[in-house]
C-alpha positions in Angstrom: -57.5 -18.8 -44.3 -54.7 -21.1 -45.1 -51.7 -19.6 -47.0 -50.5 -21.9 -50.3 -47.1 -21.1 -49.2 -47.1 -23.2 -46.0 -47.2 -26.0 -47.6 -44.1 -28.0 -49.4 -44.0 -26.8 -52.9 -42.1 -29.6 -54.8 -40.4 -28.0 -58.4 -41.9 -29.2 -61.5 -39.1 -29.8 -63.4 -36.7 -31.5 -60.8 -39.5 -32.7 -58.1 -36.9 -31.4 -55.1 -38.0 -29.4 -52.6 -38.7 -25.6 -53.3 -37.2 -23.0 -50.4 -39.1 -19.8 -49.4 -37.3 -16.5 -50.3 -38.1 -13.1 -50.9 -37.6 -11.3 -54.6 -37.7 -7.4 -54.8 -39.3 -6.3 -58.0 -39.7 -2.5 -58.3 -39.1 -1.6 -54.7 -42.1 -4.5 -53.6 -40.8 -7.3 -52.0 -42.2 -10.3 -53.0 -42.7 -13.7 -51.3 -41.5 -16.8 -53.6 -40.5 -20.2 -53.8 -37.3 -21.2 -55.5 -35.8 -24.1 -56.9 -31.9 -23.8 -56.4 -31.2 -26.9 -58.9 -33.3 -25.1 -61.7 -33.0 -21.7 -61.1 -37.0 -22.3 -61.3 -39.4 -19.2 -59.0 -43.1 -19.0 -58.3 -44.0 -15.6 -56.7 -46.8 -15.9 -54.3 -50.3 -15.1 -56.4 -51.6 -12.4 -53.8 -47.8 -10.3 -53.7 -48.3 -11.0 -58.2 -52.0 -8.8 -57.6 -50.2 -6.3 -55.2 -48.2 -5.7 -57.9 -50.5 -5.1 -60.7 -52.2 -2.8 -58.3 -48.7 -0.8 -57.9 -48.4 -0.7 -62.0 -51.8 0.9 -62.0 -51.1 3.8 -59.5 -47.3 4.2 -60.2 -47.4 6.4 -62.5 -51.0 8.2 -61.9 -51.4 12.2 -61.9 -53.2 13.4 -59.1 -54.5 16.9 -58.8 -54.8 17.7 -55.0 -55.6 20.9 -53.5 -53.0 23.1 -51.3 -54.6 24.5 -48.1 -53.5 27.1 -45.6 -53.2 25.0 -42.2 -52.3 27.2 -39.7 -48.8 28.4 -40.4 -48.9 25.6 -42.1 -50.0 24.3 -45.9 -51.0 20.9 -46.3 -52.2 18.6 -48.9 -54.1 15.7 -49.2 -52.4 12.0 -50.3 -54.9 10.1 -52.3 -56.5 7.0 -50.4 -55.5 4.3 -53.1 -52.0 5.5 -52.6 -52.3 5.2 -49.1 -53.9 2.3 -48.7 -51.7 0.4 -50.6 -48.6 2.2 -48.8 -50.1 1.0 -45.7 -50.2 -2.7 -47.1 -47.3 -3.3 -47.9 -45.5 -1.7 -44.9 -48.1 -1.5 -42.3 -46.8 1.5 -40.5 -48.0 4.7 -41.6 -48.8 6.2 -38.1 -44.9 7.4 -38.4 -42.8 10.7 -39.8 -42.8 11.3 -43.1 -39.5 12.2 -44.6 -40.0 15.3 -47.0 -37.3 16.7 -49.3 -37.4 19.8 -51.1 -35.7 18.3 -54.3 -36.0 21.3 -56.6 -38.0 24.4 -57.4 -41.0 22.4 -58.9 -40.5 18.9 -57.0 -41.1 17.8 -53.5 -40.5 13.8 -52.5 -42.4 12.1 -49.5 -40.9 9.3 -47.9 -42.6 6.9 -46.0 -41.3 4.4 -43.6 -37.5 3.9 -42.3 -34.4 4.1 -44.7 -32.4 1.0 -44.9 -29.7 3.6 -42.9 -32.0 4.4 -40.0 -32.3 0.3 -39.0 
């Protein structure tokens, strides 16, 4: 299927020719168009639903059982989660970074640090 954003996208305002960029938004990075004359963006519809579909998980309470693995304890990530995670960054067959932040919190991190590039 053909992407919208192939083709030239001319402003509405100002008729010149709008150049392809990327806008981060709450840690997504976004594919737009932008007018540098008017200051004018249009973010690309499909990266606009990703995000919606971030907003609706963001801030979701999952209750996930801890099992004995082993020597190990394990838990399970929800699929939305992870399907979205592997999305957006299409890697997820890598390490996972996991920090013990305090007595009652533990982070995941998935994907490379800006640092580890």
């Amino acid at each position: 299927m053909a992407d919208i954003f192939d083709n030239t996208i001319l402003c509405k305002g100002c008729n010149n020719k709008m150049e392809k960029t990327v806008v981060n938004q709450n840690g997504l990075e976004l594919r737009a168009v932008i007018c540098k004359p008017c200051n004018q963006n249009i973010i690309h519809p499909a990266d606009l639903n990703n995000m919606e579909n971030f907003k609706n998980i963001k801030d979701k309470t999952y209750n996930v059982k801890l099992r004995i693995i082993g020597n190990s304890h394990a838990i399970s990530i929800p699929k939305e989660i992870v399907e979205f995670m592997s999305h957006q960054e299409e890697m997820m067959d890598s390490m996972v970074r996991l920090c013990f932040e305090d007595m009652h919190r533990l982070s995941l991190r998935f994907g490379r640090l800006k640092e580890d590039i």
